[in-house]
PyMOL CGO cylinders between C-alpha atoms (Angstrom):
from pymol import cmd
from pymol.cgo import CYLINDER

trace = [
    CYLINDER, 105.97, 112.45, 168.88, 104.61, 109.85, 171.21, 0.3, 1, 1, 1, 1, 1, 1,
    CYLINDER, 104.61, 109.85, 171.21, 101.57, 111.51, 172.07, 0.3, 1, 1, 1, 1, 1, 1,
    CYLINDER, 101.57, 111.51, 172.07, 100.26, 111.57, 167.93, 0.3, 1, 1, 1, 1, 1, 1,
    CYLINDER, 100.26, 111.57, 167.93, 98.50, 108.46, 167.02, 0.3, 1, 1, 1, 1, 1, 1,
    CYLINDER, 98.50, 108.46, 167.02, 98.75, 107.66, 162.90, 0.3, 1, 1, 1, 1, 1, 1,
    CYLINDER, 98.75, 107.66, 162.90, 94.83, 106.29, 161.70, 0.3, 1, 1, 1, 1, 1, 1,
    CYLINDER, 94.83, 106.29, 161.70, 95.57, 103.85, 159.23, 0.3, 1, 1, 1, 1, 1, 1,
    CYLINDER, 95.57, 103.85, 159.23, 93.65, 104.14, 156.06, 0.3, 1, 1, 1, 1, 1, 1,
    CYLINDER, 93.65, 104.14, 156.06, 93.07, 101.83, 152.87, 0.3, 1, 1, 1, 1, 1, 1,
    CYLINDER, 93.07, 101.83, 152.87, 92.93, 104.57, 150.39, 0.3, 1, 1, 1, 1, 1, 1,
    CYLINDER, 92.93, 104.57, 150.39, 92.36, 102.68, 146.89, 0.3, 1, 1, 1, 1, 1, 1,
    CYLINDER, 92.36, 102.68, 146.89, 92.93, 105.39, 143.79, 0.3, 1, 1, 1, 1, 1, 1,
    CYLINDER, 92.93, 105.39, 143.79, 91.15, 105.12, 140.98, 0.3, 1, 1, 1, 1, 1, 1,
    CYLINDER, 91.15, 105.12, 140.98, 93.01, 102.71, 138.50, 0.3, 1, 1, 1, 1, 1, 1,
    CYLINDER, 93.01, 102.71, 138.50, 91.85, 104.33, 135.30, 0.3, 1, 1, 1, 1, 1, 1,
    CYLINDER, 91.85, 104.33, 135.30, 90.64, 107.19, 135.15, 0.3, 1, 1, 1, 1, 1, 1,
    CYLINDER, 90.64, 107.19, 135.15, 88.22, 108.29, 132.18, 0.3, 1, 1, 1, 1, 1, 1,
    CYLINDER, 88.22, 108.29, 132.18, 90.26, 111.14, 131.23, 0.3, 1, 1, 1, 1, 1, 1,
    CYLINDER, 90.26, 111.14, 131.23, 93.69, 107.77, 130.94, 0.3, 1, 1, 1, 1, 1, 1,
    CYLINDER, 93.69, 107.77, 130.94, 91.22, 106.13, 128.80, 0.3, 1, 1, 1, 1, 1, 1,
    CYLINDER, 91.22, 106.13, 128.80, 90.75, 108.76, 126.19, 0.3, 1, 1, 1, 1, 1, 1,
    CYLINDER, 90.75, 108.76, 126.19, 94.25, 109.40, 126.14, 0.3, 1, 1, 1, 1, 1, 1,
    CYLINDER, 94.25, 109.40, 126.14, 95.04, 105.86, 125.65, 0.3, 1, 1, 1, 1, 1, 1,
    CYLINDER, 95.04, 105.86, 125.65, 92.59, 105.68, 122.62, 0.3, 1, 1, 1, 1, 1, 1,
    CYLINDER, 92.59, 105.68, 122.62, 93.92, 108.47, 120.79, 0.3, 1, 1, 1, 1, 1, 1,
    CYLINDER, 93.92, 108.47, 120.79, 97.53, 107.84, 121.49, 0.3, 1, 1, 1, 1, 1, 1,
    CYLINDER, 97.53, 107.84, 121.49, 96.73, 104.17, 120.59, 0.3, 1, 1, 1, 1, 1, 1,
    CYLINDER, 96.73, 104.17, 120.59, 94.86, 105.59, 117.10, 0.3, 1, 1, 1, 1, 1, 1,
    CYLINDER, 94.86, 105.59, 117.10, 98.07, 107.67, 116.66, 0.3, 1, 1, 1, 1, 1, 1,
    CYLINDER, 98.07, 107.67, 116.66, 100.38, 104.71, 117.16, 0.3, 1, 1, 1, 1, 1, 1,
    CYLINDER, 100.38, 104.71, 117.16, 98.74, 102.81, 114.93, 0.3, 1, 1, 1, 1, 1, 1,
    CYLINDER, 98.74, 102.81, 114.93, 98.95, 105.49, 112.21, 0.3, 1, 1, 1, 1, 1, 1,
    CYLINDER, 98.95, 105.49, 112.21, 102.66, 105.83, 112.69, 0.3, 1, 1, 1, 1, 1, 1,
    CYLINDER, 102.66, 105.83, 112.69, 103.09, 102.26, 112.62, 0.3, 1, 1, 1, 1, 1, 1,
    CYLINDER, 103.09, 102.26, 112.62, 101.24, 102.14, 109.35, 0.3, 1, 1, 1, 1, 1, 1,
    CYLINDER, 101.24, 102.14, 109.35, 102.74, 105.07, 107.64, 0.3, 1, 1, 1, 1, 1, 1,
    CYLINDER, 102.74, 105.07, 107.64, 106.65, 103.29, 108.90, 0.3, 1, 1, 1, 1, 1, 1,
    CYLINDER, 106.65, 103.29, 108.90, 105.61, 100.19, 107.69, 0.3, 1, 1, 1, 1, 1, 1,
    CYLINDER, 105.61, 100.19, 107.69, 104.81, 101.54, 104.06, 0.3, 1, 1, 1, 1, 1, 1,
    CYLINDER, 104.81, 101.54, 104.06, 107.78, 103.60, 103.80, 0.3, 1, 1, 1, 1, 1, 1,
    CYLINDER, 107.78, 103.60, 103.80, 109.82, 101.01, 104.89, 0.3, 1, 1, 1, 1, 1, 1,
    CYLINDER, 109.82, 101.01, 104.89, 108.33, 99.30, 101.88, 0.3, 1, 1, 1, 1, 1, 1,
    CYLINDER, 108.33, 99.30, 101.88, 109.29, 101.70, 99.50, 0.3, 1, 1, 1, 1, 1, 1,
    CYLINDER, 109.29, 101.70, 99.50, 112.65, 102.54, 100.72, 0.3, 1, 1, 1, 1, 1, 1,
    CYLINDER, 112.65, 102.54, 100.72, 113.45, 98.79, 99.70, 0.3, 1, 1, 1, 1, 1, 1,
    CYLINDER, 113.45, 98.79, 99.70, 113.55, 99.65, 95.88, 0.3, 1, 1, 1, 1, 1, 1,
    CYLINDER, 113.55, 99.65, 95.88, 111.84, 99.49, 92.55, 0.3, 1, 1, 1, 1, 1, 1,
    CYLINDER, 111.84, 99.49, 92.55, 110.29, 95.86, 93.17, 0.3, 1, 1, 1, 1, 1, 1,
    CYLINDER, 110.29, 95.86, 93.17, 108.47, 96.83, 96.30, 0.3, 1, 1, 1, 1, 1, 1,
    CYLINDER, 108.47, 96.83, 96.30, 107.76, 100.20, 94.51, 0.3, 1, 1, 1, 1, 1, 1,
    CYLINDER, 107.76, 100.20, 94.51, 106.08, 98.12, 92.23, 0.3, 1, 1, 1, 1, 1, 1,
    CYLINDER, 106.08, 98.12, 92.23, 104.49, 95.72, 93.49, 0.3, 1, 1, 1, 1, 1, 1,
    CYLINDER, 104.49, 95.72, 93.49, 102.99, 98.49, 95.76, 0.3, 1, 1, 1, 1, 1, 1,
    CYLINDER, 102.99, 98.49, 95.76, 101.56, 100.09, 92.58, 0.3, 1, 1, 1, 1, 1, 1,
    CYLINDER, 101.56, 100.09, 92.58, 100.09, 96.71, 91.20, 0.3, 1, 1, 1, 1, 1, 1,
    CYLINDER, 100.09, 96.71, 91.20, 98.44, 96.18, 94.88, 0.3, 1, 1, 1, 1, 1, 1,
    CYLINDER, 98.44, 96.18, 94.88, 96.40, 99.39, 94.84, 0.3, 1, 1, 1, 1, 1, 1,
    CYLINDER, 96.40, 99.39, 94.84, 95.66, 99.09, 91.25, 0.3, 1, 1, 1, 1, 1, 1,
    CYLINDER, 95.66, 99.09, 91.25, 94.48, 95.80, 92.06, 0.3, 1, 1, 1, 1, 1, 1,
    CYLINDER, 94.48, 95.80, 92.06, 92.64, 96.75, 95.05, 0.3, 1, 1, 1, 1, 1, 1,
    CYLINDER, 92.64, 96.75, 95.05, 90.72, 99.68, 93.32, 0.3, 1, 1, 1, 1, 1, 1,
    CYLINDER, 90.72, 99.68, 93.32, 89.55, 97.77, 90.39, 0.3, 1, 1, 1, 1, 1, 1,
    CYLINDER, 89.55, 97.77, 90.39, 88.27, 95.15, 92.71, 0.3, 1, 1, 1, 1, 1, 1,
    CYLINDER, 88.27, 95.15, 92.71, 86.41, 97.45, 94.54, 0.3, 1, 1, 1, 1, 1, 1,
    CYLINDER, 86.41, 97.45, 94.54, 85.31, 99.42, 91.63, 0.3, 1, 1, 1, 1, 1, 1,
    CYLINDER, 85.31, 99.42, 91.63, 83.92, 96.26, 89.98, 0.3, 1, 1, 1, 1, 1, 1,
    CYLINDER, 83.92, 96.26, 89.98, 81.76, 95.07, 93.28, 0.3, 1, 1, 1, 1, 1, 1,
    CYLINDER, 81.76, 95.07, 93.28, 80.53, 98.61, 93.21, 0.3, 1, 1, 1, 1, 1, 1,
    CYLINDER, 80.53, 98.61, 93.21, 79.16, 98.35, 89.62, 0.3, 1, 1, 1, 1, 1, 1,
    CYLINDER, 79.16, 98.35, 89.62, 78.05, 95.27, 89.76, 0.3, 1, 1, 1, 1, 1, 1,
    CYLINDER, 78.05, 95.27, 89.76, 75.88, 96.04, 92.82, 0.3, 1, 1, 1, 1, 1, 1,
    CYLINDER, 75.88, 96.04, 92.82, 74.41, 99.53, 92.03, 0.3, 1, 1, 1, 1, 1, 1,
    CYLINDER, 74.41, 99.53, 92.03, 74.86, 99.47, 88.23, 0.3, 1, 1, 1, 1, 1, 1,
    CYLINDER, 74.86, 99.47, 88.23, 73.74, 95.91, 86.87, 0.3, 1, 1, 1, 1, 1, 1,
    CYLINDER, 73.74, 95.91, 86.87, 74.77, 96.23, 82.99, 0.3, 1, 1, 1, 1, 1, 1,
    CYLINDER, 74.77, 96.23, 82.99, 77.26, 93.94, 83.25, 0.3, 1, 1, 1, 1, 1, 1,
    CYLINDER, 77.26, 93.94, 83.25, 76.76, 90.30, 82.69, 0.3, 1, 1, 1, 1, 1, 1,
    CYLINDER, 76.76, 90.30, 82.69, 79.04, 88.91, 85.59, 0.3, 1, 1, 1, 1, 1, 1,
    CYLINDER, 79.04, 88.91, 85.59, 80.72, 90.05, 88.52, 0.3, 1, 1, 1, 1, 1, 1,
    CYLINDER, 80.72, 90.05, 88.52, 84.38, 89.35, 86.65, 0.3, 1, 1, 1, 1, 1, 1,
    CYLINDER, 84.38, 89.35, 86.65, 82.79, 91.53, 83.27, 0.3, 1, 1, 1, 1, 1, 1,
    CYLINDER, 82.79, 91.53, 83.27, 82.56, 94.47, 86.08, 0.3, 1, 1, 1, 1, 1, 1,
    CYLINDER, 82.56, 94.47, 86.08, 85.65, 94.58, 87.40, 0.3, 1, 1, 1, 1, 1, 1,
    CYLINDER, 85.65, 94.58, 87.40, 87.49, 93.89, 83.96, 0.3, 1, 1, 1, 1, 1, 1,
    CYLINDER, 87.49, 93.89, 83.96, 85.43, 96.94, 83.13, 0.3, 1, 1, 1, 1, 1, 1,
    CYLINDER, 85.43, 96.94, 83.13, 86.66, 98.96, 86.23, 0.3, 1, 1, 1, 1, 1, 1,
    CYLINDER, 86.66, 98.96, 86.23, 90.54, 97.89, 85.35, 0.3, 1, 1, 1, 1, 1, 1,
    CYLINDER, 90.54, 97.89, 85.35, 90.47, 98.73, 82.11, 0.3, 1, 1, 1, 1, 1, 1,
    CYLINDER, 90.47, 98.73, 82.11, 89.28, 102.34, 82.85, 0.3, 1, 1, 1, 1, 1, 1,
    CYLINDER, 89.28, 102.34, 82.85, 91.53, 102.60, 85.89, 0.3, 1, 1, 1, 1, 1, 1,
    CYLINDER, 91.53, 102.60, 85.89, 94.30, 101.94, 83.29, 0.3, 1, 1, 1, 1, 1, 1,
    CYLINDER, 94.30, 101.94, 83.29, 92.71, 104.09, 80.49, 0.3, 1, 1, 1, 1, 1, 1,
    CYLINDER, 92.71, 104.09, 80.49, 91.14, 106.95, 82.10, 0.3, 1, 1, 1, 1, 1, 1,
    CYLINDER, 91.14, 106.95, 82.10, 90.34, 108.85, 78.38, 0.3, 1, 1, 1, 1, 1, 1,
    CYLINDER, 90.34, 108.85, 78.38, 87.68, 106.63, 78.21, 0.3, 1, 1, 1, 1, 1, 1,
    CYLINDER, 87.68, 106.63, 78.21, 84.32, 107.59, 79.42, 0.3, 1, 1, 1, 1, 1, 1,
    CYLINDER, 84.32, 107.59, 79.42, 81.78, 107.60, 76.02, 0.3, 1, 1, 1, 1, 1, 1,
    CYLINDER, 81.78, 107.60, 76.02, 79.65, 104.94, 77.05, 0.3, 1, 1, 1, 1, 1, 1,
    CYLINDER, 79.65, 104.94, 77.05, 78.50, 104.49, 80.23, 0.3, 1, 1, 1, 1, 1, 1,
    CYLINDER, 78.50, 104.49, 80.23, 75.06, 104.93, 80.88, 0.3, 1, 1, 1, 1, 1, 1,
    CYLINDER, 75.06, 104.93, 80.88, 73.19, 105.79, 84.58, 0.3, 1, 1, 1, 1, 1, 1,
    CYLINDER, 73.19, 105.79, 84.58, 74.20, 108.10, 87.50, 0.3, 1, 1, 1, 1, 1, 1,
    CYLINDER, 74.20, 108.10, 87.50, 75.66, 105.22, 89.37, 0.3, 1, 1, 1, 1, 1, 1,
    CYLINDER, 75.66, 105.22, 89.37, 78.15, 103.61, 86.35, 0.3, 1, 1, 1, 1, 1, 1,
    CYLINDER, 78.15, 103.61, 86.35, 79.28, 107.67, 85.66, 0.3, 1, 1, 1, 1, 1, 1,
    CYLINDER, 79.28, 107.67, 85.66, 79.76, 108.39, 89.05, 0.3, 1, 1, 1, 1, 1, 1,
    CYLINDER, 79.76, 108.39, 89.05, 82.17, 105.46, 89.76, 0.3, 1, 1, 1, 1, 1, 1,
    CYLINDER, 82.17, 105.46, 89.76, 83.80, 105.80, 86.59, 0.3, 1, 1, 1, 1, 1, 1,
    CYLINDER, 83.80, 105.80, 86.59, 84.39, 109.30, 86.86, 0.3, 1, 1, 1, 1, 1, 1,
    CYLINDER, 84.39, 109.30, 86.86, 85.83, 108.37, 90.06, 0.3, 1, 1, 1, 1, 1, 1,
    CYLINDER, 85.83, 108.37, 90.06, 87.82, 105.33, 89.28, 0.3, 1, 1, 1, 1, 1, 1,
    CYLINDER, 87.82, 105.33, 89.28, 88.87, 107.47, 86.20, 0.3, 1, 1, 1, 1, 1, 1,
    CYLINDER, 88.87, 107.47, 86.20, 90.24, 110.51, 88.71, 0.3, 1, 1, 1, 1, 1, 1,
    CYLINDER, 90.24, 110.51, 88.71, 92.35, 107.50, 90.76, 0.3, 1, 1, 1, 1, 1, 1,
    CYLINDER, 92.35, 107.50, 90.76, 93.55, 106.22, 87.25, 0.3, 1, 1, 1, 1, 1, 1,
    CYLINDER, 93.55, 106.22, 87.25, 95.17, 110.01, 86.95, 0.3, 1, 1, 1, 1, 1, 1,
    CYLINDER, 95.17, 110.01, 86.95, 96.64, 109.86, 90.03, 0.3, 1, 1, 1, 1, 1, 1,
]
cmd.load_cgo(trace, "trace")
């Protein structure tokens, strides 16, 4: 083996490749999912409190958005707060739907009404 001379050679790979990248994103989308979905039913393995007060937090959460989306696209009401008092109360009694009046107010209230079934 004396007679064989070794070239020496920087070879640099690449560090990332594109196809690592697109893995990463997904897996990281995935992760994040999993961490969510743990996360909440860590939550409601804790007991009726948590059960709860997860109920009043999307209850909450719809009504508020509910309101800001009738106040926006359907101005009848007279304030921002009249709107989403208006979007609790038929999240909380969906067997109301007599008098609403445009294609914007029926179409959230049908749809806040369908989340108040569920």
């Amino acid at each position: 083996m004396a007679g064989i001379k070794y070239e020496r050679r920087s070879v640099k790979p690449e560090r990332y490749p594109a196809s690592h990248l697109a893995d990463s994103m997904s897996a990281h989308k995935a992760g994040l999912a999993a961490r969510i979905r743990f996360q909440l039913e860590r939550w409601i393995v804790r007991g009726l409190h948590y059960r709860l007060a997860l109920a009043a937090l999307l209850v909450t959460s719809v009504a508020l958005l509910a309101g800001e989306l009738v106040f926006l696209f359907a101005p009848g009401e007279s304030g921002v707060s009249d709107a989403i008092w208006w979007a609790f109360l038929r999240l909380t009694d969906p067997g109301y739907l007599g008098d609403d009046e445009g294609l914007a107010t029926r179409t959230i209230s049908t749809a806040v009404t369908v989340l108040g079934y569920v």
